[in-house]
N, C-alpha and C positions, 0 to 999 in steps of 0.2 A: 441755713436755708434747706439743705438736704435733710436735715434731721425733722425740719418741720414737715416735708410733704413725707417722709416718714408713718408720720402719725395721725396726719389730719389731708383731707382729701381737698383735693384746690375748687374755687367756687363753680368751675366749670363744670368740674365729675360732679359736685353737690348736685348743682342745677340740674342735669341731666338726667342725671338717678332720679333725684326726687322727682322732674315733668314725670321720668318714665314712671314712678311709682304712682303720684295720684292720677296718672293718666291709666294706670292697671285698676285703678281704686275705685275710679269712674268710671270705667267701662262696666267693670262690673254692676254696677250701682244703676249703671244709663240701662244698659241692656234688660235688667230683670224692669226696668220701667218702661221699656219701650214694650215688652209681653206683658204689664199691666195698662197701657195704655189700650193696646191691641185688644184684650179683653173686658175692657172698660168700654169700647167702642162698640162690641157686639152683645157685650150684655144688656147695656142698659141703650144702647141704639142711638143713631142721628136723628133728635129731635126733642119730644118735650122732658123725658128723664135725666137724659144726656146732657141737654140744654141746663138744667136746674143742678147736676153735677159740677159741670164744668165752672160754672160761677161762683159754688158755695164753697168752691173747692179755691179756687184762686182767690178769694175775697180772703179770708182767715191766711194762705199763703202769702198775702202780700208781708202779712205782720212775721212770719216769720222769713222771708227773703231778706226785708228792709232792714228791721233790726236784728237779725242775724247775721250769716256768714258774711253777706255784700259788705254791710259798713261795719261789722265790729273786726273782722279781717283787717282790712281798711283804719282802722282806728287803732285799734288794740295788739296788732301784730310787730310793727316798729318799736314803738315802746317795749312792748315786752320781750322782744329780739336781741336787743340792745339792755337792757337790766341785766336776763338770763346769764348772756355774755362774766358777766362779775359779780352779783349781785343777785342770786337764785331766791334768797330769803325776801328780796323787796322786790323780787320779779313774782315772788308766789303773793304776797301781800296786795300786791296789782290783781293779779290773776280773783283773787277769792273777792276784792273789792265791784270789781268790775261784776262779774257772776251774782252777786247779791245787789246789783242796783240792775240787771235783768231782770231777776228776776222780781222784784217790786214791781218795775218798768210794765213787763207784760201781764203781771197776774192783774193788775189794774186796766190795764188794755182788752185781757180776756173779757174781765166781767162785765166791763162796759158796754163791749161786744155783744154778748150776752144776752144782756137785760135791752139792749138798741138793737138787736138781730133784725126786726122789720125793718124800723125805718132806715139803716144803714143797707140794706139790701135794696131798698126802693132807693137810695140816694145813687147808688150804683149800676142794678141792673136797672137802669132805668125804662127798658121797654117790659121787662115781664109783666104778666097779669094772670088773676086767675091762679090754677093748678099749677102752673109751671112754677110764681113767685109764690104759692104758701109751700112747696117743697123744697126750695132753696132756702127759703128762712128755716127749717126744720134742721135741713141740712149744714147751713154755716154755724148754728150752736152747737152740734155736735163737736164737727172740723176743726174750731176754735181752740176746742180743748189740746189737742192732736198739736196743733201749730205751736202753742203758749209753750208747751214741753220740747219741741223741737230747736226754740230759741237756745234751750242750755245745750243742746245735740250739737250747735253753732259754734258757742261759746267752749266746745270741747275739741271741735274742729279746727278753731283759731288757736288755740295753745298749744293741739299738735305738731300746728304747720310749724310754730316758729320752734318748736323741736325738732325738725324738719322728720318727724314721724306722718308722711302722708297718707302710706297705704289707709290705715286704719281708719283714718276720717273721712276720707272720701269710697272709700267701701261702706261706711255702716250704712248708707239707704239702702244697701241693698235686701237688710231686716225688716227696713218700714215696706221696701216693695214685694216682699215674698210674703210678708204677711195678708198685704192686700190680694194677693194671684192667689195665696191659698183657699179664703172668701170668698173671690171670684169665683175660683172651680166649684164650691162647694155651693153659693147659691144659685149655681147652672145645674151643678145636678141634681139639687134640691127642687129645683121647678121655682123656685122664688119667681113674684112678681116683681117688676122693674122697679115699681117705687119699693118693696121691700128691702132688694135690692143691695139698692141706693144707698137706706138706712143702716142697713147692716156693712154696705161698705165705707159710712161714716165711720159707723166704731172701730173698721178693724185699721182706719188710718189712727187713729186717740191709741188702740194697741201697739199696733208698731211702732207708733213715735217711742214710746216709752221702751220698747225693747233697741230703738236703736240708740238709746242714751247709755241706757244699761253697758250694751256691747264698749260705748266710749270708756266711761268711767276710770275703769283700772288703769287703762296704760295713761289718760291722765296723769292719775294720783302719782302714777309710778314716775311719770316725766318730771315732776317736780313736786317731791314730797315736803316743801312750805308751803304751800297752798292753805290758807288761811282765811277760810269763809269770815267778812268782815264788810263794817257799815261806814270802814274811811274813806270817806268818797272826799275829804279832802285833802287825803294824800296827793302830794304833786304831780304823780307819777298817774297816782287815780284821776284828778283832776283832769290832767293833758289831755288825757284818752276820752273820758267826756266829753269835753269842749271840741275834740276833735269830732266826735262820734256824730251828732246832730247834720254838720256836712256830708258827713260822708254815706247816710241814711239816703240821700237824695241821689249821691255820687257813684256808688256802688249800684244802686236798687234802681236805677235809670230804668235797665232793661224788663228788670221783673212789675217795675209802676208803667213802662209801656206797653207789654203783653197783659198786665191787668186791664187796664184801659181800653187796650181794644175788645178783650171782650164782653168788659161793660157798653161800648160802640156796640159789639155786635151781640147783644138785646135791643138792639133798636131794627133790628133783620129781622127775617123772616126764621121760622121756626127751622132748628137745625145749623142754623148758621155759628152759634158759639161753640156747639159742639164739632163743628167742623172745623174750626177755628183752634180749637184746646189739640186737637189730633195732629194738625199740621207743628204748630208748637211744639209736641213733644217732639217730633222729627226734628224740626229745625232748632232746636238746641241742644240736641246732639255734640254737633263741633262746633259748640263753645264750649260746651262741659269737658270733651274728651282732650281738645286741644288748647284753649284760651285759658278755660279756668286750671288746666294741672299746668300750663307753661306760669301763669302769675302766680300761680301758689306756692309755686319752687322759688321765684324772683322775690315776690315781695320781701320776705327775710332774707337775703342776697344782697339785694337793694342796700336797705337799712344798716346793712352794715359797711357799707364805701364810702371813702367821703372824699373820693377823686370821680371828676363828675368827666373825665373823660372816657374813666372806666365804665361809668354808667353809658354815658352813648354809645359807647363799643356793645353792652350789651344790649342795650334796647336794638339798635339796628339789626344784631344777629339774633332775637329773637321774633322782631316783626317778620322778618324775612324767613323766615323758619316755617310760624305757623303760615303766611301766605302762600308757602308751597304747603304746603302740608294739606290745607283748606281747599288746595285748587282742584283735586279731582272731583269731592265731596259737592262743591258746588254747580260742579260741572253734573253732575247725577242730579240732584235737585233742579234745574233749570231742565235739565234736556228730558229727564222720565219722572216727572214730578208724580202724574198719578197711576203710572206702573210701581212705584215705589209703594206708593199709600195703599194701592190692589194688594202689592207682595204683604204688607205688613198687618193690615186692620182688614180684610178680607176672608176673616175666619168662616167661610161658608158651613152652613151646618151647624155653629157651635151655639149661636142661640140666637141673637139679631142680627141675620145681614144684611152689608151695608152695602146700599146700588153704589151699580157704575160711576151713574150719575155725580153723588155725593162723592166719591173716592176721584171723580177728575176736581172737583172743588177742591179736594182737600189738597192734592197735587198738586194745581195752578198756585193755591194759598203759599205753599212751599216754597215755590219755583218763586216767588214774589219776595217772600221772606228772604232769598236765598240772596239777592238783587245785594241786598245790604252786611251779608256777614261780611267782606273781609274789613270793613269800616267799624262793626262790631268788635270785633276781635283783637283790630289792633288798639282800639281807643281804653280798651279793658287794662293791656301792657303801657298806654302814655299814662293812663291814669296810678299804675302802681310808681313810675318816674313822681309825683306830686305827690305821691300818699308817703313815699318811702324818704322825703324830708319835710316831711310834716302838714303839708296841703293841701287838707281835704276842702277845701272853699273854692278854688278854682275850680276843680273835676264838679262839684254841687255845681257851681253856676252855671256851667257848661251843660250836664245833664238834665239842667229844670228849662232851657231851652229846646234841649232838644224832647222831652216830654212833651210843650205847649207845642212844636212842629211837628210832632209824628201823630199827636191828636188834630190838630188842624186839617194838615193834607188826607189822614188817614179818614175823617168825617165827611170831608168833600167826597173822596173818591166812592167812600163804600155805599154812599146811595145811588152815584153813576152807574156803577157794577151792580149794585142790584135786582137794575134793571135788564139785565142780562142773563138769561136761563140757558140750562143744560140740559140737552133733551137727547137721548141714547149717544149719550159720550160727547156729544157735538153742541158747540156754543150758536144762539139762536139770539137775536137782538129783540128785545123788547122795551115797549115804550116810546115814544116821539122824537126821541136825539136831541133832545133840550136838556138841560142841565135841571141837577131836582137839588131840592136841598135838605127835605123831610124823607121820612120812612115811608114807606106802603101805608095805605090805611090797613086798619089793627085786623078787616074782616079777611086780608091777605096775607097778613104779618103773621097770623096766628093759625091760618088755616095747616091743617094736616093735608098730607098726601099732595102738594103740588109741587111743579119742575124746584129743580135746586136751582137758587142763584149763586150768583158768584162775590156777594157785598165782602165777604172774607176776603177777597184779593185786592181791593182798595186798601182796607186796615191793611193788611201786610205789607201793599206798596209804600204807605206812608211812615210805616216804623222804616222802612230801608232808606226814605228821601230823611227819616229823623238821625240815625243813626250814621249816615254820614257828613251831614252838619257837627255832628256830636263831634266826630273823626277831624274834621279842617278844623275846627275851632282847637282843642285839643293839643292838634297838632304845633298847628301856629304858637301857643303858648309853649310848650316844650323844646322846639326851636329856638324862640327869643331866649328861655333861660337857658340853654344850654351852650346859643352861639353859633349851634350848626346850620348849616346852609340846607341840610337834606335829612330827613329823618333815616332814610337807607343811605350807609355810606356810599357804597358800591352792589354791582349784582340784583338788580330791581329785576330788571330785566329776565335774566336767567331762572329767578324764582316764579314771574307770574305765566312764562310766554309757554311751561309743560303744561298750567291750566288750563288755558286759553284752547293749545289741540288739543285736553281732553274733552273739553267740551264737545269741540269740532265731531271731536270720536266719536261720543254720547250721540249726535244730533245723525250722524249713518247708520250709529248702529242700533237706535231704536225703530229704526223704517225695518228690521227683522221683524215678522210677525210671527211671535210663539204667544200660544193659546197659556201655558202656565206662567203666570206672574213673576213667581219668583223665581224662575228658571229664567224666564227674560231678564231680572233685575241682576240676578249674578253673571249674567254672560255682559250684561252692558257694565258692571264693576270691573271684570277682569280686563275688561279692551280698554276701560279708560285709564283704569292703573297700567296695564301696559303701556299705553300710549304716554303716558305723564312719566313713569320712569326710564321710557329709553331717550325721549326728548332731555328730560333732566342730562341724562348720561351722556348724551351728546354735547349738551352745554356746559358740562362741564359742572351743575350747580352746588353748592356748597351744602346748602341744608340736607342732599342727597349723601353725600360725601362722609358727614358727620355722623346722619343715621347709619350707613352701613359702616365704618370705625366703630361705634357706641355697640351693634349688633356682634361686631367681630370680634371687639377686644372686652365686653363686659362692660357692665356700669363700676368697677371699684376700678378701673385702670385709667386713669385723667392722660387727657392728650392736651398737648401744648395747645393754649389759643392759636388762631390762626389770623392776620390780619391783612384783608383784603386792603391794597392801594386803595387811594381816594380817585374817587373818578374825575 
């Protein structure tokens, strides 16, 4: 025993290092997107360019979320986790199998794309017309390409993970996003017109994808030099990952076929609404990226290799409870300074389009709504690697494709209520009869330029939070019964969510400050609610605190004993 933890690190220091590495890898990654989103907002503006971006741009991303990272992760990580272990030459065999039925998979998916570019856009955006829908079909042939190549960018990322090489896969967007911000600058200083743009910010996404495969490739090859590009898709090993992978397209991709949807919904809005929609989104998956996806990505190959399922509830519990503190100040900002936040960030005055007050409390309220549903998001991400990690991916689908038809349903009710509601110098104004509608505006309001912002965005976003925690009970309840446990938190619920809760509190005093600059405002309301969240923690005594500052103190290579909280 002593000779083992010698040479190999125990799964705890694993896990932790690796969250902390794709959590370094994503930030990186998130950040240079959230300054491509920020001038993606002011370049091409809230409304009809913006509008035709944000669609052509999610429409081609669905094909690479879906059949990418979400379920080939999900499908293909276990398996080949578990090969690697003994078997490198039939773990690279998997590896190069799987890789060549992607890429059939998508280059046939691209072209079909392609040559269907209208009528797949009209099946989808279904309110555009006119100018706004012949430049999103322009725009999603381009995109498509970008995406088709981003699938193996995936497929390089899931074979890192289960090398538990994370840094390096989840940093490489950070190629595809600096590629775009480089374009950007250059067609703001160039004077480009909006829809040029646009066009030229097509290509430079089909550029960067390709530069950020590139960047994968080596330490690949290097991770496992059998890797043998091959058409055995009836190896057993190939086979599995198949048969699994069609599940887990639905299971994984839940969240990314729910943010598409809504903002196919929101084409049925008033002009500026999608783009106001695509802006709050990049905020609000943020901490799922920073915290959700680098905690499951460390786990899932963790997972797959236990086969004592009491260990696994030990760690699902100390990992749920982890990210819901971790989450709780983040939420607490979002809810309390939704569109101080969106001012601080897409507010670039001067740089080429700005964006009113007005639209920037929509996109904040959209936030704040969105915000309703992360911790239900987050943790249904870590039950669903508990089902992926012995082989499962049918349950998490079935669960997921309910909660899609819930978060489309409610989200289509509410976003024509709210639409009826305008934003007139920062202030919500009631419009309309108080009667329940169940259609859009007519197309002569839908479509007009220059009128108040509504708020139909904050419906859609209520309705992913009312889908997304259906997704979480359901989920739950299933993971429970297999497991046996009475509680998916063993102990310490309590202590992790009650420092959120007074950040919030904090948020909600201390945005009644009135400072004229944005982001002076937004960093003085970050620093009181993170004080207030860690002296609360420190007072309670909370675990997940405890751990990060050990991890902080002793290094990621120095493993500390698990710790195991009494059962309540």
């Amino acid at each position: 025993m002593g000779g083992r933890h010698q040479t190999e690190e125990s799964p705890a220091t694993v896990t932790r290092f690796g969250a902390g590495a794709a959590a370094s890898g994503i930030g990186l990654s998130r950040f240079a997107g959230v300054i491509r989103a920020a001038l993606i907002t002011n370049i091409l503006g809230i409304g009809l360019v913006g509008d035709a971006f944000a669609a052509a741009q999610r429409i081609p991303n669905v094909l690479q979320n879906l059949f990418g990272e979400g379920a080939l992760s999900a499908a293909f990580v276990p398996e080949y986790s578990r090969l690697s272990e003994h078997d490198p030459k039939q773990a690279g065999r998997l590896a190069g199998g799987v890789a060549s039925f992607l890429l059939c998979l998508v280059s046939c998916l691209v072209a079909v794309g392609f040559l269907a570019a209208e009528p797949l856009t009209r099946a989808i955006a279904w309110g555009f017309t006119g100018a706004r829908f012949d430049l999103t079909v322009r725009l999603v042939r381009i995109i498509l390409i970008g995406s088709g190549v981003l699938v193996l960018s995936a497929w390089c990322l899931a074979l890192l993970n289960s090398h538990r090489r994370l840094f390096l896969g989840y940093a490489a967007p950070f190629v595809w996003n600096a590629t775009q911000i480089a374009v950007l600058i250059a067609v703001a200083v160039l004077e480009f017109s909006d829809t040029s743009a646009a066009r030229t910010l097509a290509w430079a996404i089909v550029v960067g994808s390709v530069l950020q495969v590139l960047v994968q490739l080596p330490a690949v090859l290097k991770a496992n030099r059998h890797i043998e590009f091959n058409f055995l898709w009836k190896n057993p090993a190939t086979a599995t990952v198949l048969k699994r992978f069609a599940p887990a397209v639905l299971g994984r991709g839940a969240l990314q076929l729910s943010s598409f949807i809504d903002l196919a919904l929101a084409s049925l809005l008033s002009i500026g609404a999608a783009s106001s929609l695509a802006a709050a989104q990049a905020i609000y998956l943020l901490p799922i990226a920073l915290i959700a996806t680098s905690v499951v990505a460390a786990e899932l190959p963790e997972l797959s290799r236990i086969d004592n399922f009491d260990e696994v509830a030990d760690r699902l519990s100390r990992r749920t409870l982890q990210m819901l503190w971790l989450v709780g100040p983040i939420i607490a900002m979002y809810l309390a300074a939704g569109p101080q936040i969106a001012d601080a960030l897409f507010n670039l005055g001067g740089f080429r389009n700005q964006v009113s007050h007005d639209d920037l409390t929509v996109i904040g309220l959209t936030l704040g709504a969105y915000a309703l549903g992360l911790p239900a998001l987050m943790s249904s991400r870590l039950l669903q690697n508990v089902c992926y990690s012995v082989g499962d991916t049918r349950t998490p689908a079935r669960i997921a494709g309910r909660r899609v038809i819930i978060s489309l349903a409610v989200g289509a009710i509410l976003m024509f209520q709210f639409e009826q509601i305008l934003v007139v110098d920062q202030g919500i104004v009631g419009f309309g009869t108080g009667n329940l509608v169940w259609g859009p505006l007519p197309d002569s309001v839908r479509n007009a330029m220059h009128l108040p912002a509504r708020l139909g965005p904050v419906g859609l976003a209520l309705g992913s939070a009312v889908g997304a925690w259906i997704e979480f009970w359901q989920l739950r309840k299933q993971v429970l019964k297999r497991s046996q446990l009475e509680s998916l938190t063993r102990s310490g619920f309590w202590k992790h969510v009650l420092p959120g809760l007074a950040a919030l509190g904090a948020a909600v005093v201390l945005r009644q400050l009135k400072i004229d600059q944005a982001l002076l405002q937004v960093s003085l309301l970050g620093i009181g609610v993170l004080a207030v969240h860690l002296t609360i923690s420190w007072v309670l005594g909370t675990r997940a605190m405890s751990e990060l500052v050990s991890g902080l103190r002793l290094g990621p290579s120095i493993s500390l004993p698990p710790t195991k909280d009494k059962p309540s």
